[in-house]
LUMDOZA-211082 format. One record per residue (C-alpha): residue in three letters; z, x, y. Coordinates in steps of 0.02 Angstrom, whole numbers, padded with zeros to 5 digits, always signed. Each point is the difference from the previous one (the first is absolute). Layout:
BEGIN
ALAZXY...
end
This chain:
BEGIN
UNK-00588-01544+00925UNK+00000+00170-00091UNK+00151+00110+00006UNK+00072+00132-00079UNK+00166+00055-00032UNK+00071+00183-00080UNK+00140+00028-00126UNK+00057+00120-00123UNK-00104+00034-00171UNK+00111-00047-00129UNK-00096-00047-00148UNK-00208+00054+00022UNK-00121-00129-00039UNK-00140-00099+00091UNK+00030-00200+00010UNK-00079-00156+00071UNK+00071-00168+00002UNK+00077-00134+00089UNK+00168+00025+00080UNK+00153-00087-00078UNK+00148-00008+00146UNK+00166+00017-00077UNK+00131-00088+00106UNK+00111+00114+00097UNK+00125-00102+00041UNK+00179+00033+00008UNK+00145-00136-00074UNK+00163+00029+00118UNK+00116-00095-00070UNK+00121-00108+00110UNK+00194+00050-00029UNK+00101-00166-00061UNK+00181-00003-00067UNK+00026-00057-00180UNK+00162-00085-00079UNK+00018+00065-00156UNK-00075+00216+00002UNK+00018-00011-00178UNK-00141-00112-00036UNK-00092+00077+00122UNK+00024+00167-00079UNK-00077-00082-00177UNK-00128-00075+00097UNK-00045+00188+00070UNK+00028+00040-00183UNK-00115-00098-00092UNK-00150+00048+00121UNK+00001+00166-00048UNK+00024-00045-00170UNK-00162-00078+00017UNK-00078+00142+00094UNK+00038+00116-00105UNK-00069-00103-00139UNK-00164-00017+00127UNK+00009+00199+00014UNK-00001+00016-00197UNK-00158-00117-00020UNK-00097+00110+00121UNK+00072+00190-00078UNK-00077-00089-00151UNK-00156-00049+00068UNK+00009+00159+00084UNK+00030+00106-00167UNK-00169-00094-00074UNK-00116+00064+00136UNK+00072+00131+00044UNK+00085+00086-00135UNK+00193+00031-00010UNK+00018+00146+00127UNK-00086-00087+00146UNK+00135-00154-00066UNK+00140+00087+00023UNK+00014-00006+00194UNK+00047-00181-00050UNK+00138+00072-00053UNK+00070+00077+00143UNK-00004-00196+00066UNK+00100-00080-00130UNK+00106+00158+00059UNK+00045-00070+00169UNK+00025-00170-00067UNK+00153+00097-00089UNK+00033+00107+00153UNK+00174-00026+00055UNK-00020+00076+00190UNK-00113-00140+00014UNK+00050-00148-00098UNK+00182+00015-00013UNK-00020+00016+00207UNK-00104-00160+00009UNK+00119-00098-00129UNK+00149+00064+00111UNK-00074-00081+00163UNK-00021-00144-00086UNK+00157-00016-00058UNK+00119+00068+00152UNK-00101-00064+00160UNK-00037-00188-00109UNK-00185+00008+00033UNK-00165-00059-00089UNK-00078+00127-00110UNK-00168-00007+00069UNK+00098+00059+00183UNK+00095+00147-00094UNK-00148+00063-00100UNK-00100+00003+00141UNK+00133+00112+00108UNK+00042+00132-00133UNK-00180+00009-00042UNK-00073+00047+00175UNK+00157+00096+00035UNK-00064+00103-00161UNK-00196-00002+00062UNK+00041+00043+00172UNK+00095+00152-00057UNK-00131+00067-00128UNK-00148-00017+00105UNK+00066+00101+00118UNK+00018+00143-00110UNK-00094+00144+00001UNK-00027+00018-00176UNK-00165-00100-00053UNK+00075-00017-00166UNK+00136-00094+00078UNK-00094-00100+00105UNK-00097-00089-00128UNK+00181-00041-00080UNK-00014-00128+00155UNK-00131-00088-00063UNK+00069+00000-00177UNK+00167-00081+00057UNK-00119-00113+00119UNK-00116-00064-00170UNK+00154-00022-00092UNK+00112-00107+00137UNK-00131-00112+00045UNK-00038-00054-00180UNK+00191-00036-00009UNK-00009-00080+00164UNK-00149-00107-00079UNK+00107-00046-00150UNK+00150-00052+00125UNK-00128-00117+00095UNK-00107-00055-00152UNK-00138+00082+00041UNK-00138+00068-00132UNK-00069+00179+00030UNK-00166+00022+00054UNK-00118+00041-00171UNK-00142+00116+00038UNK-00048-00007-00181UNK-00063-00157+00041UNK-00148+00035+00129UNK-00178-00047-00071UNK-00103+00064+00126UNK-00061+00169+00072UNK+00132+00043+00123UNK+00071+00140+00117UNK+00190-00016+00025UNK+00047+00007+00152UNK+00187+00041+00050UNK+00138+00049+00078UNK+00062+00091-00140UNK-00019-00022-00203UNK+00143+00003-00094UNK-00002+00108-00167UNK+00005-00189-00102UNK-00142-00070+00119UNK-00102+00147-00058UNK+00037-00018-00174UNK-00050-00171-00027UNK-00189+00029+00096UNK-00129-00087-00104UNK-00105+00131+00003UNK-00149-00079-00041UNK+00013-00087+00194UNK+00073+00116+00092UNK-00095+00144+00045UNK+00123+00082+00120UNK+00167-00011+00106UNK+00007+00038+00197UNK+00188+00015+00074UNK+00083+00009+00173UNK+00122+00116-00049UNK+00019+00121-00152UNK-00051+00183-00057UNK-00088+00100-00125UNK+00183+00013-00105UNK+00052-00174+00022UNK+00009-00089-00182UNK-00126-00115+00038UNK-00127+00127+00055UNK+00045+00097-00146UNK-00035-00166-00128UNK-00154+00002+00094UNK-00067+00151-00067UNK+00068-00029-00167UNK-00091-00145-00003UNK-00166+00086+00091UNK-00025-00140+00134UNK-00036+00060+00197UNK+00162-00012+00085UNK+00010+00045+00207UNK+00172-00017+00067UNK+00076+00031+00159UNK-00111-00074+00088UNK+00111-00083+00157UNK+00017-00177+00082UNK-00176-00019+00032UNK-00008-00047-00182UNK+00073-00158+00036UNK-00167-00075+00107UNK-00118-00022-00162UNK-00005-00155-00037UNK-00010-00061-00184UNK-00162-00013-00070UNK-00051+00134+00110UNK-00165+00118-00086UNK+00106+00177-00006UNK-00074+00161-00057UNK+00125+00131-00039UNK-00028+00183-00023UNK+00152+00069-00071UNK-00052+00165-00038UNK-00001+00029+00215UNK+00137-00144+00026UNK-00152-00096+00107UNK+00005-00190+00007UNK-00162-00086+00066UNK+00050-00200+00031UNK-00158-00114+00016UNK-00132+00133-00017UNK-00161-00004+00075UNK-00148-00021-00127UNK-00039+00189+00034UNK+00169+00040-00031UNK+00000-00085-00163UNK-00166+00072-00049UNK+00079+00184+00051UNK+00154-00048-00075UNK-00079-00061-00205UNK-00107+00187+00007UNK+00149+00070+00044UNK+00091-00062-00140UNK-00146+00002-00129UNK+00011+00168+00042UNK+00185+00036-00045UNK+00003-00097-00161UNK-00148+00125-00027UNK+00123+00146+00035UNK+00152-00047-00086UNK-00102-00037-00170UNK-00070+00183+00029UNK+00185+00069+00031UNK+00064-00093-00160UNK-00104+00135-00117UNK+00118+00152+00067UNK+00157-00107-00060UNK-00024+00088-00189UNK-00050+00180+00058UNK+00069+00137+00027UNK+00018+00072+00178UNK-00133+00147-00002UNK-00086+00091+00143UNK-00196+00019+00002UNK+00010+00189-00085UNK+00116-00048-00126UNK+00187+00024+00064UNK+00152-00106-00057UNK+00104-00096+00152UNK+00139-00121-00038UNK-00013-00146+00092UNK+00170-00098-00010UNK+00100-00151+00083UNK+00127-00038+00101UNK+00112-00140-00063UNK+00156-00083+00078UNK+00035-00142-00128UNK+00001-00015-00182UNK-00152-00146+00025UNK-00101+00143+00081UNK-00034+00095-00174UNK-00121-00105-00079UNK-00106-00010+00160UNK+00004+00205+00003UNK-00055-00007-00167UNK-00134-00128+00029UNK-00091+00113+00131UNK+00017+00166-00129UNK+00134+00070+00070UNK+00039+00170-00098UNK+00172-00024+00046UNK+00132-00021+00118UNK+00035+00117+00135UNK+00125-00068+00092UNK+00126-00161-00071UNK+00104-00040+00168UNK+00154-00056-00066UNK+00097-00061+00168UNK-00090-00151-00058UNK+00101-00027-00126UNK+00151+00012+00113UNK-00054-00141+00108UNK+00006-00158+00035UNK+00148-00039-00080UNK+00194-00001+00046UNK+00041+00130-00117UNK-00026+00173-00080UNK-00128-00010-00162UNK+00109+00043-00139UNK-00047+00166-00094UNK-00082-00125-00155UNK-00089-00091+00120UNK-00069+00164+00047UNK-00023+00077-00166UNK-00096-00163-00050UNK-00132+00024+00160UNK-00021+00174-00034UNK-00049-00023-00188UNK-00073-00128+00022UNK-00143+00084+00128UNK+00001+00160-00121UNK-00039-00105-00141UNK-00114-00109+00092UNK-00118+00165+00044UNK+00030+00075-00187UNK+00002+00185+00035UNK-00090+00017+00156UNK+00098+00070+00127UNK+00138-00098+00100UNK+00051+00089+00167UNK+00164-00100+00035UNK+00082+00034+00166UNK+00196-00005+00022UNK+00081-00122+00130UNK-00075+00036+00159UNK+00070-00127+00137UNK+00029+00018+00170UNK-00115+00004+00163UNK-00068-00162-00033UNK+00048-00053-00173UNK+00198-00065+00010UNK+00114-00066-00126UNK+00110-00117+00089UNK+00132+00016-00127UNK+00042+00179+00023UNK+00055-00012+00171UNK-00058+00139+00067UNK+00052+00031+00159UNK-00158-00009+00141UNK-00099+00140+00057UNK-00098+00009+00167UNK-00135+00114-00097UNK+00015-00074-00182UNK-00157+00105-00062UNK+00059+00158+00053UNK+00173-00081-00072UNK+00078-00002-00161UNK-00125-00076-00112UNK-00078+00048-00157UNK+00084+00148-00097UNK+00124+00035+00145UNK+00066-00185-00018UNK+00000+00046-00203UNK+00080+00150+00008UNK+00141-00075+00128UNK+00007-00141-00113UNK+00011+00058-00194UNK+00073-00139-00087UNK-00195-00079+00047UNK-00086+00140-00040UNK+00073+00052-00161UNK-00027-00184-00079UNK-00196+00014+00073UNK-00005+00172-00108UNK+00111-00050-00164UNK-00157-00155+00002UNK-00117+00116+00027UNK+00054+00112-00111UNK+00039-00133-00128UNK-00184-00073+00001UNK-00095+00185-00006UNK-00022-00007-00175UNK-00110-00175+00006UNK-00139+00091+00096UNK-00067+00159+00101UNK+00109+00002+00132UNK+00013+00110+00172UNK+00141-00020+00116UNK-00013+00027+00192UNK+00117+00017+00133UNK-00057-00051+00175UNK+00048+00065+00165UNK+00062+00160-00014UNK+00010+00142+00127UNK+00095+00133-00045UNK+00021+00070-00190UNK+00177-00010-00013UNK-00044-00196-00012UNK-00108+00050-00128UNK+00116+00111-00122UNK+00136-00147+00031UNK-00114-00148-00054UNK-00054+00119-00144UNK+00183+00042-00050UNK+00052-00177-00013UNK-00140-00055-00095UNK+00023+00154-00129UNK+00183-00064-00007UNK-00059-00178-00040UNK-00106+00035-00122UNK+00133+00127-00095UNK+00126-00136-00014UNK-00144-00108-00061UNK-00020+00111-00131UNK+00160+00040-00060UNK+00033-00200-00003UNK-00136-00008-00116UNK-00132-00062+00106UNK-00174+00040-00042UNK-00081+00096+00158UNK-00159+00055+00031UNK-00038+00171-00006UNK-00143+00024+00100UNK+00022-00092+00165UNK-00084+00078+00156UNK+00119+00019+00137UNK-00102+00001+00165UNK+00035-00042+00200UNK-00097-00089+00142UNK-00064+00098+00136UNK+00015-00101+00163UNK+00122+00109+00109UNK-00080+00134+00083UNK+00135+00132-00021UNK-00051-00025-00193UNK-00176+00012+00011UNK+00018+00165+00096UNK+00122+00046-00147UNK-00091-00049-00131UNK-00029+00187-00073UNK+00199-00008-00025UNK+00032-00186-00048UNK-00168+00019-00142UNK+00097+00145-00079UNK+00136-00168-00050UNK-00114-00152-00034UNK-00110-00038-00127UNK-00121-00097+00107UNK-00007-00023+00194UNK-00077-00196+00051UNK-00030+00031+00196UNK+00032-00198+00090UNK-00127-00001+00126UNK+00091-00146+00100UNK+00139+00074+00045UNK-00061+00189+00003UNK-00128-00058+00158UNK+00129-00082+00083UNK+00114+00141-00005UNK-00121+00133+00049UNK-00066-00104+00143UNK+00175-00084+00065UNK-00069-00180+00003UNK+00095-00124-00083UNK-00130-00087-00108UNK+00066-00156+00027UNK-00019-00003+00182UNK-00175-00069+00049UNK+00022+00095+00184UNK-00025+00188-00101UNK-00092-00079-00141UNK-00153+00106+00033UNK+00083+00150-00037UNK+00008-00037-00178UNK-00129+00106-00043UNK-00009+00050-00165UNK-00177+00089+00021UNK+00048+00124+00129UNK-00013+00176-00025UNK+00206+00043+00020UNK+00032-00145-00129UNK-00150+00087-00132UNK+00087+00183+00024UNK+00168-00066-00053UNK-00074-00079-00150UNK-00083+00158-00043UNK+00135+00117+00006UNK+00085-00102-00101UNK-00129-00005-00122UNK-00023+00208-00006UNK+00195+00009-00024UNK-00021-00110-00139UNK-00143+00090-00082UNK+00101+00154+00039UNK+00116-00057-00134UNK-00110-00104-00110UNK+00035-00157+00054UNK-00073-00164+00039UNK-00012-00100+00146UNK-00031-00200+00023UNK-00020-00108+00162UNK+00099-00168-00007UNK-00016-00027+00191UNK-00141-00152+00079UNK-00106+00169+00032UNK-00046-00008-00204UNK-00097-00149-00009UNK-00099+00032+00174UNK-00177+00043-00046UNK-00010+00119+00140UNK+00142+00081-00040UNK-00032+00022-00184UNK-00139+00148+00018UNK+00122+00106+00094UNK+00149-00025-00096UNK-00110+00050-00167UNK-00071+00161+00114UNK+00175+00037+00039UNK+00042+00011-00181UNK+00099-00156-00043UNK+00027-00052-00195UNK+00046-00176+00003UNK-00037-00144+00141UNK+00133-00165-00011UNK-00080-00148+00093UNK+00016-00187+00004UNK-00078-00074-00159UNK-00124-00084+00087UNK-00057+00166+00074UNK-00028+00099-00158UNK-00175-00075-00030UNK-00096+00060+00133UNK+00076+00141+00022UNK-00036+00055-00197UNK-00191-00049+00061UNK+00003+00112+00127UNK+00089+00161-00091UNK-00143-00017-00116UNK-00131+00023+00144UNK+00101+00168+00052UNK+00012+00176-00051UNK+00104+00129+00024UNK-00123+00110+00093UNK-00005-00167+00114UNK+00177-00030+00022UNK+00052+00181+00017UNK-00111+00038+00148UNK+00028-00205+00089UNK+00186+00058+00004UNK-00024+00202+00049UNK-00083-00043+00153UNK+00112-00159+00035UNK+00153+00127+00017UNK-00098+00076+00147UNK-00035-00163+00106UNK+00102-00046+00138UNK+00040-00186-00033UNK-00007-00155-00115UNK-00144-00061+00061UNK-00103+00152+00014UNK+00041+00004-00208UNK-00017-00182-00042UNK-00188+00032+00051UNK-00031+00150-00059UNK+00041-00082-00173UNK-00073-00170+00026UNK-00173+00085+00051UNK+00010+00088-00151UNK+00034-00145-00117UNK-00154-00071+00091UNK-00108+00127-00026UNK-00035+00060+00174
end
């Protein structure tokens, strides 16, 4: 019988294939006392010895179809076999209560999963299912079990299961498999991020009715709307290969914009650049023509992990993205955590309201010892690249002048130590508070470059938390009161000849791109995968278009009323 079940888009792609069930079961361990802890703790020991030998097969498996960069995450595995909160806590059970290894790894593990998954971070969560991929193949090793080789499959498959670890995904033969459904998972979990690397359909999050298809099973998936169809009817199929003839049809045609430039139908220049969170992310912005990088969030490489990254850990990210694009412009944007980005290992003390909390520059400025290493590494790498550095979440100038005074102070002692220092970095801010975007003809007299963050400027103006499905459809970034911030931001910019970028989701929407370029914005920031079509459809647009799409927007009453106004137009009606 025909069913269909929803998920989350993480990777796009069309599949069909026959369903391969990954077992979801669960070992739990029984607790038994041991004689002698000691040999237990060498027995504990030497599996994840051999796990981490297991984990340095696959990073070099990994590193031969992937590349290095997408290898590295492997990394961050062999980490936690090295971790002592983890290990050193397992080998103590072990060793005071007298118990079998299999009992105390098992206990500290899901003490460890439990706690991250309940985390509001996303980052964070994933962790969970790092620590879970890496426990269970030392838990195999303890019981003499063999992991599980997808590399093996032969045969056109779907994947189906409750969740793909970032090693499962690496070792896909891709030559069977043709795509990956999960139970759980999101758009940033590693595996769904390996997925798009790798360009296979990926739909994740798809819930416990996952676990009725049966193997064998004829799926078709259609990641690019999260849709799973499970033993289609023949006119379903039929539908279903059109469908897809039709989008292998399209994404040939958007391969061709890759190597141009972004130019409008009468002849005007718009950068089109990407959002990146991770050092792996480069090469995929570069893939899709990206003509730079508007916005590098660095929290990312704060987290997930137990400790501050030292200031040459952050020097060598930094150049190694500037070098990476060579010359084209790298918007990097200092530590901005808080709301719902944490870092476990600051303590920060809890707030009922974290995003109107300390987070971002207010959590930098409080805490300069962080922010002046970020800067000395920024500072350090300018000279490898064309670099621009933003600050995020400011309201009020005198947060402005202060982040601007310590990173002037940074740089002089730079200097006079002898270290060489770009002398032309852009200094620039977000605009995503209100109070700033209504200021904006005072903060543009200080900045080099204002990048306005969509996300959180919506949520702001409107009062609903954008994580909260229950006022979810008051993120609007279409309506009129959102469009009049962004343009007096714009004319306050222009006032004092400078430029303005868009870094928030409301870039890479096609029916949001018109009235941003009518409004007068310089530089759009998207997703990689989102700079193709929209460079296809800036070159159907000109500014005669765009300019009078967005003057009468500002005069509609609503979102909707706007959306299609614009969409009729881009029809042709």
């Amino acid at each position: 019988m025909t069913q269909q079940l929803k998920g989350i888009g993480a990777s796009p792609g069309l599949a069909i294939a026959k369903a391969i069930v990954l077992s979801t079961e669960t070992y739990i361990p029984e607790r038994s006392a041991v004689e002698e802890p000691e040999l237990e703790l060498q027995r504990f020991r030497n599996a994840v010895r051999e796990a981490r030998e297991e984990i340095e097969r696959i990073r070099a498996a990994a590193e031969e179809k992937l590349g290095s960069e997408k290898a590295e995450i492997f990394e961050g595995h062999l980490l936690i076999l090295e971790d002592p909160d983890l290990i050193d806590v397992i080998e103590d059970k072990i060793r005071e209560e007298a118990v079998n290894a299999e009992y105390a790894l098992y206990e500290v593990s899901q003490s460890f999963i439990e706690t991250l998954s309940q985390m509001e971070d996303e980052l964070l969560r994933e962790r969970a299912a790092d620590i879970r991929d890496i426990c269970g193949r030392v838990m195999n090793r303890l019981r003499g079990i063999e992991g599980g080789d997808l590399s093996q499959l032969t045969d056109e498959c779907i994947i189906i299961a409750e969740d793909l670890t970032p090693s499962d995904t690496a070792q896909l033969n891709l030559e069977a498999v043709r795509g990956f459904v999960t139970e759980i998972g999101s758009r940033t979990s590693h595996s769904a991020i390996m997925a798009r690397s790798l360009d296979i359909p990926a739909i994740v999050g798809v819930g416990p009715d996952l676990r009725n298809i049966e193997a064998g099973a004829l799926v078709v998936m259609d990641a690019s709307e999260g849709i799973l169809i499970v033993d289609p009817s023949p006119e379903e199929l039929a539908l279903f290969k059109e469908k897809k003839a039709k989008y292998d049809r399209r994404k040939a045609e958007l391969a061709q914009w890759a190597s141009r430039p972004t130019i409008t139908a009468d002849g005007q220049r718009i950068e089109i650049a990407a959002n990146i969170g991770q050092l792996e992310d480069v090469q995929k912005a570069l893939d899709n023509g990206a003509e730079g990088i508007g916005l590098f969030r660095t929290e990312f490489l704060y987290m997930g992990r137990s400790e501050l990254p030292t200031e040459e850990e952050q020097f060598n990210s930094y150049k190694y993205v500037l070098e990476k694009m060579a010359g084209k412009p790298v918007v990097i944007r200092t530590l901005d955590i808080g709301g719902d980005k944490e870092l476990p290992y600051l303590d920060l003390p809890k707030e009922s309201n974290p995003f109107l909390g300390q987070r971002a520059l207010r959590l930098c400025l409080e805490r300069q010892d962080v922010f002046r290493t970020q800067l000395r590494a920024l500072l350090r790498a300018s000279r490898y690249g064309n670099l621009k550095i933003m600050f995020p979440m400011i309201a009020v100038l005198d947060e402005l002048l202060e982040a601007k005074r310590i990173l002037e102070e940074e740089k002089r002692q730079l200097t006079a130590s002898g270290v060489e220092v770009s002398d032309s970095i852009e200094v620039g801010m977000m605009i995503e508070v209100p109070s700033a975007a209504i200021s904006a003809d005072i903060f543009a007299k200080e900045v080099d470059f204002f990048s306005i963050g969509t996300n959180d400027l919506i949520q702001y103006t409107m009062a609903a938390d954008r994580m909260n499905e229950t006022v979810s459809y008051l993120y609007q970034p279409c309506h009129p009161s959102i469009l009049r911030l962004i343009r007096s931001v714009v004319e306050a910019a222009r006032q004092e000849g400078k430029w303005v970028g868009v870094c928030g989701e409301m870039a890479g929407d096609l029916t949001a791109i018109p009235l941003l370029l009518g409004l007068g914005v310089h530089e759009l920031s998207m997703s990689a995968g989102s700079i193709l079509p929209a460079r296809e459809l800036v070159g159907q647009l000109s500014r005669n278009e765009w300019e009078t799409l967005s003057g009468q927007s500002l005069a509609m009453r609503g979102q909707q009323e706007v959306q299609s106004f614009v969409q009729d137009h881009r029809r042709g009606e």
